[in-house]
Structures are given as C-alpha cells and as structure tokens.
C-alpha positions in Angstrom: -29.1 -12.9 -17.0 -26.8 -14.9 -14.9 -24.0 -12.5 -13.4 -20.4 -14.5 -12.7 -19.6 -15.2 -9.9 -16.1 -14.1 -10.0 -17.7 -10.8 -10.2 -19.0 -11.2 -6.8 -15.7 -12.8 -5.3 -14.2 -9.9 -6.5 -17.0 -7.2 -5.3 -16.1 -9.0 -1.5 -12.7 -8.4 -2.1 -13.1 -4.9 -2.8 -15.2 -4.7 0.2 -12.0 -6.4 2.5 -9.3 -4.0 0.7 -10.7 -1.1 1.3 -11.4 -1.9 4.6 -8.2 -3.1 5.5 -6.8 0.2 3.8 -9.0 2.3 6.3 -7.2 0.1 9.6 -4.0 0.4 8.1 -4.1 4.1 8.2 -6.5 4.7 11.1 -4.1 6.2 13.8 -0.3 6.3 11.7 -1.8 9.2 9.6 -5.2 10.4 10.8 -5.4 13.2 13.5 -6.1 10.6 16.2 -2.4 10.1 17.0 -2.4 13.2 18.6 -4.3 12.0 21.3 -1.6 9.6 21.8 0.7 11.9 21.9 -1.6 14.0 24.6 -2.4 10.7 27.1 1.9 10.7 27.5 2.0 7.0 25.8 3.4 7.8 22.7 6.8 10.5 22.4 8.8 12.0 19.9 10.9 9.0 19.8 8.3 6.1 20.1 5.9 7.8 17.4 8.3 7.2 14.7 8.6 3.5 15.3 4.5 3.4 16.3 4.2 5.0 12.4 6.6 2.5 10.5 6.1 -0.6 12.6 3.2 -1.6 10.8 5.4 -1.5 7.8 8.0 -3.6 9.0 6.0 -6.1 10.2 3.9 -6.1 6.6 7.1 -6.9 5.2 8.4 -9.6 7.1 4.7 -11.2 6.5 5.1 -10.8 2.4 8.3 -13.1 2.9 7.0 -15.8 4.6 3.5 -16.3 3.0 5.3 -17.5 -0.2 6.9 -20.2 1.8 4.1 -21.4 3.6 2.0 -22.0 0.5 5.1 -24.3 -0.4 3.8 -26.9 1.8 0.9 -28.8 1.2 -1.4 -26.4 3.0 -4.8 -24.9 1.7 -4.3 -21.1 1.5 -7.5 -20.2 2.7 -6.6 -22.0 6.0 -3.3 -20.2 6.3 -4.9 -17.0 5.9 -8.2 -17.9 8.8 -4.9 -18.9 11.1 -3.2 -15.3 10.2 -6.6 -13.5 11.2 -6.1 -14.6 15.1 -3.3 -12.9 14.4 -4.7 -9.5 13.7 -7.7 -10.1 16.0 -4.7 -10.1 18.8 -3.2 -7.0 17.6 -6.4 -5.0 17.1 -7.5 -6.3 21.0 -4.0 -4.7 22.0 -4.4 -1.4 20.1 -7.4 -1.2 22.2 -6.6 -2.3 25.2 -3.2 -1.0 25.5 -1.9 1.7 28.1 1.8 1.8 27.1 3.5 2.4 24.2 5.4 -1.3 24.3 2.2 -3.0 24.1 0.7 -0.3 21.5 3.3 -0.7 19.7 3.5 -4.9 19.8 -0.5 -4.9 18.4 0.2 -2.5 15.8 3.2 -5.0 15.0 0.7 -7.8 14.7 -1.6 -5.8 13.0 1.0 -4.8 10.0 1.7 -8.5 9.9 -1.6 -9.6 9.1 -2.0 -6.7 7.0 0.7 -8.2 5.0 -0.6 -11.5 4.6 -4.0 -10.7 3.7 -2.6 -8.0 1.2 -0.7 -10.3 -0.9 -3.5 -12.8 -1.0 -5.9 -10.7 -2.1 -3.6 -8.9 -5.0 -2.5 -12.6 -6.0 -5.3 -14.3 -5.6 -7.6 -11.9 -8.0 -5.0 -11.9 -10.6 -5.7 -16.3 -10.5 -9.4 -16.1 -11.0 -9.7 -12.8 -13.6 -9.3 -13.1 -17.4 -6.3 -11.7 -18.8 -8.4 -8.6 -20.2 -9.7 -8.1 -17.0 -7.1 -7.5 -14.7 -5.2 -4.1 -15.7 -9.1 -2.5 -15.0 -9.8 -4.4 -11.8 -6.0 -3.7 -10.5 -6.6 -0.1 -10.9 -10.3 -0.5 -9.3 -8.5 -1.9 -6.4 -6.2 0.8 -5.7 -9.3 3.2 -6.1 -10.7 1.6 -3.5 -7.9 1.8 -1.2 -7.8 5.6 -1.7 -11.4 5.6 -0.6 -9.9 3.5 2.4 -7.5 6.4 3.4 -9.9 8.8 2.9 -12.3 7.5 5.3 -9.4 6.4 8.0 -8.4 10.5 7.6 -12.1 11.3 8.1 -13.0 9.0 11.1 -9.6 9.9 12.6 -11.2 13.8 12.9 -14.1 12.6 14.6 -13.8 9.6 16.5 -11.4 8.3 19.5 -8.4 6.5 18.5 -9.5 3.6 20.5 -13.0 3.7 19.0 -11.4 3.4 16.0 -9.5 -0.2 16.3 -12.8 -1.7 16.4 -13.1 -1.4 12.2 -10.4 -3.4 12.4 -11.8 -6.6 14.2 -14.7 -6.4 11.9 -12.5 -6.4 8.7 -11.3 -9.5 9.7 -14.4 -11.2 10.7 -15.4 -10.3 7.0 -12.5 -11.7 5.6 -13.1 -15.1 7.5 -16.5 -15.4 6.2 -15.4 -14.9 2.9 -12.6 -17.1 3.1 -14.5 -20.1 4.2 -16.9 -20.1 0.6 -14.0 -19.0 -1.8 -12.8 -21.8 -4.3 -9.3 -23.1 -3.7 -6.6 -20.7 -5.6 -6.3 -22.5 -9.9 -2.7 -22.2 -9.4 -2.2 -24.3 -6.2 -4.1 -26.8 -8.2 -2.3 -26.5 -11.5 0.8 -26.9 -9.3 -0.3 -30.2 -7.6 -1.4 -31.7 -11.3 -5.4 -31.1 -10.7 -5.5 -29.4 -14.2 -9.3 -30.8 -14.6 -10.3 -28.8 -11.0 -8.4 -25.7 -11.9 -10.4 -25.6 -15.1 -13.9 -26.6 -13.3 -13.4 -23.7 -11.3 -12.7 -20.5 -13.7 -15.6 -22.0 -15.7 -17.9 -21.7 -12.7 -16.4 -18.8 -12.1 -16.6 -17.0 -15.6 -19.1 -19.0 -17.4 -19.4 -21.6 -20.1 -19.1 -19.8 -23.0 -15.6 -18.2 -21.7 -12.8 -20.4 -23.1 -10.7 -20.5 -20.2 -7.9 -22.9 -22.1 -5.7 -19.8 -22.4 -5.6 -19.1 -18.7 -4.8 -22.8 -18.1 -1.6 -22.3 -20.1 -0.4 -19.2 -18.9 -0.7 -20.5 -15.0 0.9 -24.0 -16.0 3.7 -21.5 -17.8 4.3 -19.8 -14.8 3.8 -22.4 -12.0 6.3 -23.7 -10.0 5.7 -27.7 -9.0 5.2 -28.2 -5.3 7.5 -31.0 -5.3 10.9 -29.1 -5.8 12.7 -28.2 -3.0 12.5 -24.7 -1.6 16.4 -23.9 -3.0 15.1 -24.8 -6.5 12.3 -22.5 -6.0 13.8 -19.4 -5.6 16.7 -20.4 -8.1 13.5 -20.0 -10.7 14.2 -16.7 -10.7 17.5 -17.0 -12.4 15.6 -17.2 -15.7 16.2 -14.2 -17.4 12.6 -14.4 -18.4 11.3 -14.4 -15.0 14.1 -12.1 -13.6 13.9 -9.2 -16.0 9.6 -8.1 -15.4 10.6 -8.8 -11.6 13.2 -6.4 -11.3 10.7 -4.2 -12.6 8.9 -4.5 -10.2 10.9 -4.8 -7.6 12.1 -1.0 -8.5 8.8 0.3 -9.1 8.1 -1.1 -5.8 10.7 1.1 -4.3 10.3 4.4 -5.6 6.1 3.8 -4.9 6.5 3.6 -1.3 9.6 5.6 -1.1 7.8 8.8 -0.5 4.4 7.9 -0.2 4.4 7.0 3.8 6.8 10.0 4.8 4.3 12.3 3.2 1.2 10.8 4.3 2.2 10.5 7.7 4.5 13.7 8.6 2.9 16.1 6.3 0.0 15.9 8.7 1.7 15.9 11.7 3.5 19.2 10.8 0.1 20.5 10.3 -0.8 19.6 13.8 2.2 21.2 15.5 1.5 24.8 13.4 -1.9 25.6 13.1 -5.2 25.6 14.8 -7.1 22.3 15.4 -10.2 22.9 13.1 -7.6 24.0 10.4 -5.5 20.7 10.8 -8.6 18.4 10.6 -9.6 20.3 7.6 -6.0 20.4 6.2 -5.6 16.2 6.9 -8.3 15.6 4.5 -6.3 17.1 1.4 -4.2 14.2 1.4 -6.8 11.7 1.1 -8.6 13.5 -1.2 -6.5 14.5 -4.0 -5.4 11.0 -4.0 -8.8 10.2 -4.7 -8.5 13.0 -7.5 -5.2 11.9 -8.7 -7.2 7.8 -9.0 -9.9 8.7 -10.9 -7.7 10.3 -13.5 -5.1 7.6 -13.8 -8.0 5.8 -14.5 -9.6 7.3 -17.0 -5.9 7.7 -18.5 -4.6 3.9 -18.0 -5.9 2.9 -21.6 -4.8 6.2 -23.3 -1.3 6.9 -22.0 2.0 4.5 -21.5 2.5 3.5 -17.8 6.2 4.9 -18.3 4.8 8.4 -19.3 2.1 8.5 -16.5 4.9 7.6 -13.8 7.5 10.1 -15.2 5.1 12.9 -15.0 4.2 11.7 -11.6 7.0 11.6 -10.0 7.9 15.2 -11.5 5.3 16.6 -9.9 6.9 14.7 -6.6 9.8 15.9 -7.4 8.7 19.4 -7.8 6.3 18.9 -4.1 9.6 18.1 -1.8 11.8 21.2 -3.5 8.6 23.3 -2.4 9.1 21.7 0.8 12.6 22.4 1.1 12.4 25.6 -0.2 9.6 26.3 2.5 11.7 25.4 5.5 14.9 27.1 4.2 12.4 30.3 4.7 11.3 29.4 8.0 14.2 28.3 9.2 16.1 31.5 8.4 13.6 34.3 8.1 10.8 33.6 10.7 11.5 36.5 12.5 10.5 38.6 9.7 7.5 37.1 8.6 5.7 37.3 12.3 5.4 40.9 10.9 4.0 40.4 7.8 0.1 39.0 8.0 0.3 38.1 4.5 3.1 36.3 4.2 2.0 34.4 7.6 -0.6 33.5 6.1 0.5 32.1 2.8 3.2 30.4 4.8 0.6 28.6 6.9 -1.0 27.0 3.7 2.1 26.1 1.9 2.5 22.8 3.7 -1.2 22.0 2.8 -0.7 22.9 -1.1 2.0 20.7 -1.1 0.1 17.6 0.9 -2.6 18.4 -1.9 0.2 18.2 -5.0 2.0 15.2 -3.8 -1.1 13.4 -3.0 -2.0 14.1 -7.0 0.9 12.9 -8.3 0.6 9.8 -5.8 -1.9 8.5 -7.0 -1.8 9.3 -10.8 1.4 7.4 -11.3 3.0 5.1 -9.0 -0.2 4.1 -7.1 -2.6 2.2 -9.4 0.2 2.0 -12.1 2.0 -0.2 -9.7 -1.3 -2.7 -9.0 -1.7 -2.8 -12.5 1.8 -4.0 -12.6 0.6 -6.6 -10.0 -2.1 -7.7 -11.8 0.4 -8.4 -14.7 2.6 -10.3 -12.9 0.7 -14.0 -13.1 3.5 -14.8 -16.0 6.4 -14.6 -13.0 6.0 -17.3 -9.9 2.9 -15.4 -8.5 3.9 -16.3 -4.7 7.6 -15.4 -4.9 7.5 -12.4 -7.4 4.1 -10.6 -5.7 5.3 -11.3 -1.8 9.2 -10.1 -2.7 8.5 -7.2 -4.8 5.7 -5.9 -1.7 8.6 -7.0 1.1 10.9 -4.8 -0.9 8.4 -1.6 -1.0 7.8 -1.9 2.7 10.5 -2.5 3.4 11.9 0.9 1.7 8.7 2.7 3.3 10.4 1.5 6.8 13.7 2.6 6.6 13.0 5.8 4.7 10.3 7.1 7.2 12.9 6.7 10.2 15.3 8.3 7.9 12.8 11.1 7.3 11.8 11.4 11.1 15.1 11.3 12.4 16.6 14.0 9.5 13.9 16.2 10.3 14.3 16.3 14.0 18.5 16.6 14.0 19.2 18.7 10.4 16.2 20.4 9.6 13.2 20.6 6.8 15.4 22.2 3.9 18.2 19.7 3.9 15.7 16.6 4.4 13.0 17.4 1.3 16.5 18.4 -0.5 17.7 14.9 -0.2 14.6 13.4 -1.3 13.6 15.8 -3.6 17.4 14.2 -5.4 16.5 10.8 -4.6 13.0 11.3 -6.6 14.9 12.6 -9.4 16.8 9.8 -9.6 13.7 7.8 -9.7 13.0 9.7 -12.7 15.9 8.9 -14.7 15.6 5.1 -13.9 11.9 4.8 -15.0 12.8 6.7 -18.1 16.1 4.6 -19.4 15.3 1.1 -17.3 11.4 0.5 -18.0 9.4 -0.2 -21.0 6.1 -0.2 -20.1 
C-alpha cells in the first residue's frame, strides 16, 4: 500500500520543528545560561536582552518573509539563503567571548528562527487536506514541547557551547529538505499555474483524493502577484479577511504574553535559591508538564470548544502568577521568620517549582496547540500576510513583556510584578470569552 507522500514531507517537517524548538530554547531557558553568567560575559543587565533578543529578531523576520515571497522568487530559495544566516549566528554563539557578539548570533539565530517558523506553519497548511490540518497543527506543537523538553534536558548536562552545535545541524537538515520539496500550490495558484498546483497535491495525496476543493479555497484566498505591495496589505480591509485575523492577532498576544517570562525566569529564580542538583531537577518541570498539558489538549481538541479549553487555561494562569505574587509578598516581608521554621522553609522552597509545574499545564492545554490549530485554519486569510503578522505580533509582545518582567522584578519586587500580570491575564480572560467564537 502506497503511503503519500505528503505524509513524509510532513514527518521531515516534524523532524525540523522540533529541532529548531530544541535551539530556540537551548541556553535562554535551560540551566546552561548559568555558566554564562559564571565565565563574567553575560550580567544582570545583558541577560535580559540575551533572553528576548531571539524574540525580537523572530519578529522582525515574520514581517519581511511576507514581502519577499511578493517578488517573483521561489520560496525554497529564500529560505536556503536565510539558513547562512543562522549558520552565522550558531558559529557566533560558539565562538563568541563577549556578550556583544553573543548577543549579535543569537540575534541572527532568532531571525532565522523566524523565517523558517513561518514557512513551515504556512507551508503545511498548503499541502494538507482541510480535515487534516487541526490534528497535524496540534501534532506540531507536541513536538515542539518535546523540543523544550530536550533543550531543558541537554541544558543540565552539556556545555552551553556544546550545545550550539544542534543548531548547525538543524539547518543542514532543513537544506536537504528544502532542495526535494515541491514548490508551495499557492505561489502557483497566485502566478495562474492552476494545472501545476493541482499536479502537485495529487502527487502529494493520491489519485483517488479530489483535490478540486482545495484548489478553490487557495484561489479564494490568494492574493495575485501582480498587484502592488500597497494593494496587498489593503486586502485586509475586507471584513471577511479582517475579522478571523484579529483573532488571531489577539490570541497571538495573550499566547506569548506569559509564556516566555515564565519559561525563562521561573528557572532562573530556581538557580539563584536552591541547590544545583535541585534546580536541574526543578528546570525539567517546566518542560514536562507542558508535555502533560499537550497530550491532553490533544486528546480534548475534538471534544471541547477551543474557547472553553483557553478560558480554563488561562484561569489556571491566572491562578499560577497570584501564587507567585502571593509567594513573594511572604518572602519579601516575613523571611526573617521563616529561617526558623524548617517546615515552612521547606515548602517555601518548592512553591516556585509547583507553580513552574501549573503554569506549564495550563500552557500548553490552551493557548499552545489551540493557537497552531488556529494556524492551521488560517489558509482562508492571505496565508503570507495573516500567518507572518499575527507571529510578528506574539513575539513581538513576548519581547517587550519579558524586559518588562525583568526589569519589574529587579526595581519593584515579585508581589507587585505577578500582581500586574496576574490582572493582565484576567483581562485575557474576559476578551476570549465576549470577543471569540471558536
């Protein structure tokens, strides 16, 4: 029995995503940026903009992909061009000995994470079925909670430096795969090679698959490549298109909104205040209970609305940071009490980890896979424009709010910091619940 091929495209994109998801992570979030932090390069003041820089950079690269693909340019060539690019910034993560050129290849890094991020989650979308791609969305984000996992893991075990290399050979994947994948249905629908487009999904799916449905939906939602750039984004005007992207552009938001700040601080804290063997083993409940919290969104992604699965989500967020806040209001006031109390010293020391664990849960059960399922939805809206905007936006947001978060926590302290954004998540809340139907 002939297996389709579009099944093994995607198998090879699995294999890239959860890769790059591992060098995304590897050193912002594992344990290994403490030996940064030993070696004098990085400081309390560089480490927050070594930590979000990546972000940044992943941002500016989801703007200008969408404009690239404008011009008459193969997209598999654009994206073999933007690997040199990472190969650069993984040889200066490596090779670096100050924190300005550490800091540059991580830069480089986030931007070709960017680039390859948005092909990927755009270009699967093209080639699956419409039944297909709510499932294979969510399969992706599994696999990029497998991705932190193992960047947490490595990070325990292995030098920071050491660690880079994954990075170089992510990218040597992705050119191999690159250079045998069939030119993107929508750049051809968009250029008037209707006949192509369809050759390909047959290949791709089979025969006995009508793929005539598809066709329509991509020439619905394709914008000719002879218009002008302005006319382009003035697409979006259309109520239509405007109205699922705003959507997304908010769900966007609040996903990365707290995700990064957690992921990242949560286990720095844990390295400041306890032992080492106890941090190591405390990183790893981030990572894991997002793994947790994406195997039951899965199993509940058919059964439950999207809106209920991020309400409760975010609730349980919500209910993390007051812990958090409630946490530091009692260290920050009462320390000196609790050095004479075992027991309380001791369930103080694992109330940062519980709520690493909690957040992580409610992560990944609502606003992570939810939100590539929403990406996997999105082929009806200008696929370029719509994906690379609504992923500038959420890194965008990851960016500012993690310098927010650093800087709060360093001048104003823990309580009034996980206050603030234990607010802001309920706000989040109430907009999911009165602003999306889903």
């Amino acid at each position: 029995m002939r297996v389709n091929e579009f099944y093994t495209y995607f198998a090879a994109f699995t294999c890239n995503i959860g890769a790059i998801s591992v060098t995304s992570h590897i050193g912002f979030t594992s344990p290994t940026q403490k030996e940064l932090i030993d070696k004098n390069i990085l400081n309390s003041y560089t480490l927050p903009i070594f930590a979000s820089i990546g972000i940044l950079t992943r941002m500016i690269a989801t703007l200008i992909l969408p404009m690239l693909v404008h011009f008459n340019i193969s997209i598999n060539t654009l994206i073999i061009i933007h690997c040199l690019v990472g190969w650069t910034g993984w040889m200066l993560v490596i090779t670096a000995e100050s924190a300005v050129l550490l800091i540059i290849g991580v830069a480089l890094v986030g931007y070709y994470t960017g680039i390859a991020v948005v092909f990927i989650f755009t270009y699967i979308p093209e080639i699956a079925l419409d039944n297909q791609r709510r499932v294979l969305s969510g399969a992706f984000g599994f696999v990029v909670r497998i991705g932190m996992f193992l960047a947490f893991l490595f990070g325990i075990w292995i030098p920071f430096r050491w660690l880079a290399v994954v990075g170089i050979i992510q990218i040597c994947m992705f050119c191999i795969l690159l250079t045998f994948l069939p030119t993107s249905p929508v750049q051809l629908i968009a250029r008037g090679l209707d006949d192509r487009a369809r050759n390909i999904l047959v290949h791709l799916h089979g025969r006995n698959v009508n793929v005539e449905k598809e066709i329509r939906k991509i020439k619905l939602s394709t914008v000719s490549k002879d218009i002008s750039l302005r006319e382009y984004f003035q697409v979006l005007t259309d109520w239509k298109c405007l109205k699922p992207f705003l959507t997304i552009l908010m769900l966007g938001f609040f996903k990365e909104f707290g995700g990064h700040i957690v992921m990242i601080s949560f286990s720095t804290k844990i390295l400041e205040t306890q032992q080492a063997m106890d941090a190591k083993v405390a990183a790893l409940f981030y990572p894991t209970f997002l793994i947790a919290g994406a195997i039951v969104c899965i199993c509940l992604l058919n059964r439950c609305k999207m809106k209920w699965l991020i309400i409760v989500a975010s609730s349980l967020q919500a209910i993390s940071h007051l812990s958090m806040s409630i946490y530091y209001l009692i260290i920050e006031n009462h320390s000196h009490c609790l050095i004479q109390q075992s027991s309380v010293c001791h369930l103080m020391s694992i109330w940062p980890t519980f709520n690493i664990a909690l957040f992580a849960f409610a992560f990944a059960l609502g606003w992570g896979l939810v939100y590539f399922s929403l990406m996997g939805l999105m082929l009806t809206v200008h696929r370029e424009f719509s994906s690379a905007i609504s992923d500038a936006v959420s890194n965008l947001s990851a960016y500012l709010m993690l310098l927010v978060f650093y800087y709060m926590l360093i001048n104003i302290g823990g309580f009034a910091t996980f206050l603030m954004f234990s607010i802001l998540r309920i706000i989040a809340i109430i907009f999911v619940y009165f602003a999306i139907k889903i």
